[in-house]
C-alpha positions as CSV (number, residue, x, y, z in Angstrom):
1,X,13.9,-120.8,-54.7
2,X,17.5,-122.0,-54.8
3,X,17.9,-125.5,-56.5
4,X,19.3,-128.3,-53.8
5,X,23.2,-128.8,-54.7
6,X,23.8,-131.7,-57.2
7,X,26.8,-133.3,-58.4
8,X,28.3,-134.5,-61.7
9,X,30.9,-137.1,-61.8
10,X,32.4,-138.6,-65.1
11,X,33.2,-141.8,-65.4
12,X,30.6,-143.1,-62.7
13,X,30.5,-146.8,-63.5
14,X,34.1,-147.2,-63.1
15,X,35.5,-148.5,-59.6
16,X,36.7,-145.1,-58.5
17,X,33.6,-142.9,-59.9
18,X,31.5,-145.4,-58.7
19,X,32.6,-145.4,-55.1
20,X,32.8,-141.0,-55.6
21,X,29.1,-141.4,-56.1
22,X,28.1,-143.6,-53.2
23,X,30.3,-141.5,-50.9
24,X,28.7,-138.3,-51.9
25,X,25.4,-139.6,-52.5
26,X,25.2,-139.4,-48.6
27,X,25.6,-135.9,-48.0
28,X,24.7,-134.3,-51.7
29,X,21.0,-134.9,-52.3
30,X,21.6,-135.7,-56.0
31,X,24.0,-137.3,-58.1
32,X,24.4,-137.5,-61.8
33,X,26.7,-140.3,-62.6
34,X,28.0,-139.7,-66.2
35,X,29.2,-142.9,-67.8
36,X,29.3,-144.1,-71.8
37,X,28.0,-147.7,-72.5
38,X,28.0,-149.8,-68.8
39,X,24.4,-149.9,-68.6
40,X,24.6,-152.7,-66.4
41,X,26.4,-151.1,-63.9
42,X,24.8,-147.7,-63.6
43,X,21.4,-149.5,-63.0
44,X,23.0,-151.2,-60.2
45,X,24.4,-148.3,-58.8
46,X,21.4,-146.6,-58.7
47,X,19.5,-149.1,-57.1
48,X,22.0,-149.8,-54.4
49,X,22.3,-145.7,-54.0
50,X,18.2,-145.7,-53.6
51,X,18.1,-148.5,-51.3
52,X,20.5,-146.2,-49.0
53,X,18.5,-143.3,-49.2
54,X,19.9,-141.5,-52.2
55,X,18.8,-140.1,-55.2
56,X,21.4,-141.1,-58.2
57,X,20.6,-140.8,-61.7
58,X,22.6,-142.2,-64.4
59,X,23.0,-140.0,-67.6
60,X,24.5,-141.5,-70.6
61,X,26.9,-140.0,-72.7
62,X,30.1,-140.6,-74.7
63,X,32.7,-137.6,-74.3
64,X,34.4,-138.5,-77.4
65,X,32.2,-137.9,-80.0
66,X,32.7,-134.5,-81.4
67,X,30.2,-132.1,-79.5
68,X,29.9,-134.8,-76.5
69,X,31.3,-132.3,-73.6
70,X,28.1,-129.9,-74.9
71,X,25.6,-132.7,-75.1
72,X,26.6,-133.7,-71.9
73,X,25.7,-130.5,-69.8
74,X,22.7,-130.4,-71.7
75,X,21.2,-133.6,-71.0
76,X,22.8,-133.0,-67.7
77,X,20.9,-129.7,-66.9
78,X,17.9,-131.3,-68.2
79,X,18.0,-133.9,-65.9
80,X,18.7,-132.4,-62.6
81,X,20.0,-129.1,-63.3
82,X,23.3,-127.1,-63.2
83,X,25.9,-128.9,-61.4
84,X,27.6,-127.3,-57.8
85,X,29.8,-129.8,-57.7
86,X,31.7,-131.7,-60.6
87,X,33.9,-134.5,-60.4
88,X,36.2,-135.3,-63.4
89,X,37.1,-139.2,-62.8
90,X,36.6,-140.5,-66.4
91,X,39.4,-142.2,-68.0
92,X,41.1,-144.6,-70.4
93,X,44.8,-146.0,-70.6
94,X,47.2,-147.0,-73.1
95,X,49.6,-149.9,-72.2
96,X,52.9,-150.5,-73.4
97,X,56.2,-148.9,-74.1
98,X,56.0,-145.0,-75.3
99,X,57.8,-146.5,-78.8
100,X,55.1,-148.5,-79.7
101,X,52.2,-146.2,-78.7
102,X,50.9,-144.9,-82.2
103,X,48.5,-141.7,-82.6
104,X,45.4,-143.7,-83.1
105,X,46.1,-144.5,-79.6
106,X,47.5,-141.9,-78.1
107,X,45.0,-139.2,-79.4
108,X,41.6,-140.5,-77.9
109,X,43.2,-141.2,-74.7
110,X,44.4,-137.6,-74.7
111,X,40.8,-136.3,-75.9
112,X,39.1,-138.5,-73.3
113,X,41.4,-137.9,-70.1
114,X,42.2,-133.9,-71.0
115,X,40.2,-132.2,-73.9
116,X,36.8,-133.3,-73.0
117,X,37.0,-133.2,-69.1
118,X,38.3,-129.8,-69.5
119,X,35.7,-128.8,-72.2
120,X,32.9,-130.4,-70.0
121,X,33.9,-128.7,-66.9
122,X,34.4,-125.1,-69.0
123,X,30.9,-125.2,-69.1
124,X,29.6,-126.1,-65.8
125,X,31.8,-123.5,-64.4
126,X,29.3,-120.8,-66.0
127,X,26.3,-121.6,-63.7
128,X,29.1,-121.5,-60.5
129,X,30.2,-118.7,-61.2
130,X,26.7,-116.7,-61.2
131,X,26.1,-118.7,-58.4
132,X,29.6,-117.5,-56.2
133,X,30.1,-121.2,-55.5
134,X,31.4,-124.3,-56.5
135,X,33.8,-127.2,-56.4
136,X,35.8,-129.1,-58.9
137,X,37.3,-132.4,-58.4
138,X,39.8,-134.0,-60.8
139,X,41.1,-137.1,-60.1
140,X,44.7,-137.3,-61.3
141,X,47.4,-140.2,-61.1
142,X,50.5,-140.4,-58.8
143,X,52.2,-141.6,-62.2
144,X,50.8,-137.9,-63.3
145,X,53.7,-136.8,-61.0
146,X,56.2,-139.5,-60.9
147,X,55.8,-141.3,-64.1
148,X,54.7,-144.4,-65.1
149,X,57.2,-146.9,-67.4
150,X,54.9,-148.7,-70.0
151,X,52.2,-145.8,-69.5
152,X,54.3,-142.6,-70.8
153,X,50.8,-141.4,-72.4
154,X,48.3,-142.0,-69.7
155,X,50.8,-140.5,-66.9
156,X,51.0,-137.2,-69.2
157,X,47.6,-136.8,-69.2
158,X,47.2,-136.9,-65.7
159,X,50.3,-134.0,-65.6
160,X,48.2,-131.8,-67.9
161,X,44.9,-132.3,-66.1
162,X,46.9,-131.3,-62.7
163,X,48.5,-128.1,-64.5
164,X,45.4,-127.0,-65.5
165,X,43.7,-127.4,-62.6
166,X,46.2,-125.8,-60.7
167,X,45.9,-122.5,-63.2
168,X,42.3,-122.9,-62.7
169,X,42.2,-122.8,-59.2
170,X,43.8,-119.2,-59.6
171,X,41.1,-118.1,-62.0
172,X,38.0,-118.9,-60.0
173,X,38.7,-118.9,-56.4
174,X,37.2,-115.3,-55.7
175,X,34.3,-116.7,-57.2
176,X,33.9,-119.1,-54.1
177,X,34.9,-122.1,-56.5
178,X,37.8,-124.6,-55.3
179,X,39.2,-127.1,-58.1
180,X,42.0,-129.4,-56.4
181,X,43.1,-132.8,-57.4
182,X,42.9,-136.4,-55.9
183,X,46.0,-138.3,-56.7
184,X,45.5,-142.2,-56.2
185,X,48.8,-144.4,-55.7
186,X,48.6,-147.9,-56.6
187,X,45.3,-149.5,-56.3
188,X,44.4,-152.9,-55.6
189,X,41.3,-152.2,-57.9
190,X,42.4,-150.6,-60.4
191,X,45.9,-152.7,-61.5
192,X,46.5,-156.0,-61.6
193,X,49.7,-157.5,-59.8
194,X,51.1,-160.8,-59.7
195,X,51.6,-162.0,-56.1
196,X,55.1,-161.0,-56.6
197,X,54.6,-157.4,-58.0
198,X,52.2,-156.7,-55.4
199,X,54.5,-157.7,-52.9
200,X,57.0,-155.4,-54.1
201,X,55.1,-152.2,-54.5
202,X,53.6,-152.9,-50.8
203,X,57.1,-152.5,-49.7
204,X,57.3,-149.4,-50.7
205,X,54.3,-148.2,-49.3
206,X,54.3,-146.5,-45.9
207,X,50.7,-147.7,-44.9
208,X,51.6,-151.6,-46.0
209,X,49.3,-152.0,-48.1
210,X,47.5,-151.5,-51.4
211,X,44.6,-147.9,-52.1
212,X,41.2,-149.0,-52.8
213,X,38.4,-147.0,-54.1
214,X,36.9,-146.0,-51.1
215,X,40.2,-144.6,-50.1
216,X,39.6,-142.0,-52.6
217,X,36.1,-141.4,-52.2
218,X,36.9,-139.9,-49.1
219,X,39.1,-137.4,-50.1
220,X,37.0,-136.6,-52.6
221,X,34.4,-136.4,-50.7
222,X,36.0,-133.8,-48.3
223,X,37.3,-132.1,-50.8
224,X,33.5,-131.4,-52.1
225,X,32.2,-130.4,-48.8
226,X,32.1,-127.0,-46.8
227,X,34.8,-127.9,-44.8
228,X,37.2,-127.4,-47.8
229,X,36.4,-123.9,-48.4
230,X,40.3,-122.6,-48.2
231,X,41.8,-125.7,-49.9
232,X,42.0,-124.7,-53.5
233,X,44.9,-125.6,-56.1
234,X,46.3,-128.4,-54.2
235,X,47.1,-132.1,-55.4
236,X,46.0,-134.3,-52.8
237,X,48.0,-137.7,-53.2
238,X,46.1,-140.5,-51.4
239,X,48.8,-143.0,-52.3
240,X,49.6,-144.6,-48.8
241,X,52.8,-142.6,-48.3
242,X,54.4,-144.3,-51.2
243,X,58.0,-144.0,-51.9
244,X,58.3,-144.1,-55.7
């Protein structure tokens, strides 16, 4: 008997992986929300997911420690089996000018946002592959592609995480696995703006206006469905029609 799909995302208790799982809690009949020490949060997630009709299941984990990427898909497998989906939206910044950015810094950001995501989804793609099926989801950074002042390390991390999904893409696609990118512009969630900053990156956004969350669920979720079979290797940049 085949197992029902499933779905891993990273970094589920954040506003973005958070709003991932609700969106594809509706159509995929289980979701595994990674997530390191918001306890709080996953409960309510799941709750709110089960009082919709959904079946989400936090799984705790911390991708830094030394074998966490294995541990990870272990615990994961255990809990609901091998993944047909994975979403990579975990994630950590480092503010403040490239200068003053020191290795102690830099180097678990890097781990976190690149090493590990890559590691963990290196060995989901194993079940995918004997399965002829999958989908991979990263969700990059407009800065990844544009660059961020103050944010030099966090926006090459997102470039690296691109780049390797795009040789990725190349590597699996006759296997029937798709791995594209989500590329999120400004979000009214995720950075905080003075009433004057705001103003001034809404100018220069087509749709007048700020991202949210949700915003990016949705292209996630599309990206995860049947419907994206033939999109594979693409950066999708849900960023308004910003011009930075």
């Amino acid at each position: 008997m085949t197992a029902p799909p499933m779905v891993a995302v990273t970094g589920a208790t954040g506003p973005i992986g958070a709003e991932i799982c609700r969106a594809l809690a509706r159509t995929i009949p289980v979701v595994v929300g990674l997530y390191r020490s918001r306890h709080d949060r996953a409960d309510a997630l799941g709750a709110e997911i089960a009082a919709a009709g959904g079946d989400f299941r936090p799984l705790r984990c911390d991708l830094l420690e030394p074998d966490g990427p294995q541990r990870a898909v272990r615990d994961l497998k255990a809990t609901a089996g091998a993944p047909t989906v994975v979403v990579l939206a975990a994630g950590a910044k480092v503010r403040g000018p490239a200068l003053t950015a020191r290795p102690d810094a830099v180097g678990p950001l890097l781990h976190l946002n690149v090493a590990a995501q890559i590691e963990f989804a290196r060995l989901t793609l194993k079940d995918m592959i004997k399965a002829r099926h999958g989908r991979i989801v990263v969700i990059g950074s407009r800065a990844g592609q544009a660059g961020l002042p103050g944010q030099a390390a966090y926006a090459a991390s997102k470039a690296a995480l691109a780049a390797w999904a795009a040789s990725l893409a190349g590597e699996v696609g006759g296997f029937g696995i798709t791995v594209n990118v989500v590329s999120p512009g400004a979000m009214e969630d995720r950075d905080s703006y003075s009433a004057e900053e705001q103003h001034r990156v809404v100018e220069r956004i087509g749709c007048a206006r700020l991202g949210t969350p949700r915003d990016v669920a949705a292209a996630v979720a599309f990206l995860a469905s049947a419907e994206a079979a033939y999109i594979n290797g693409t950066t999708l940049a849900v960023d308004g029609g910003a011009r930075f």
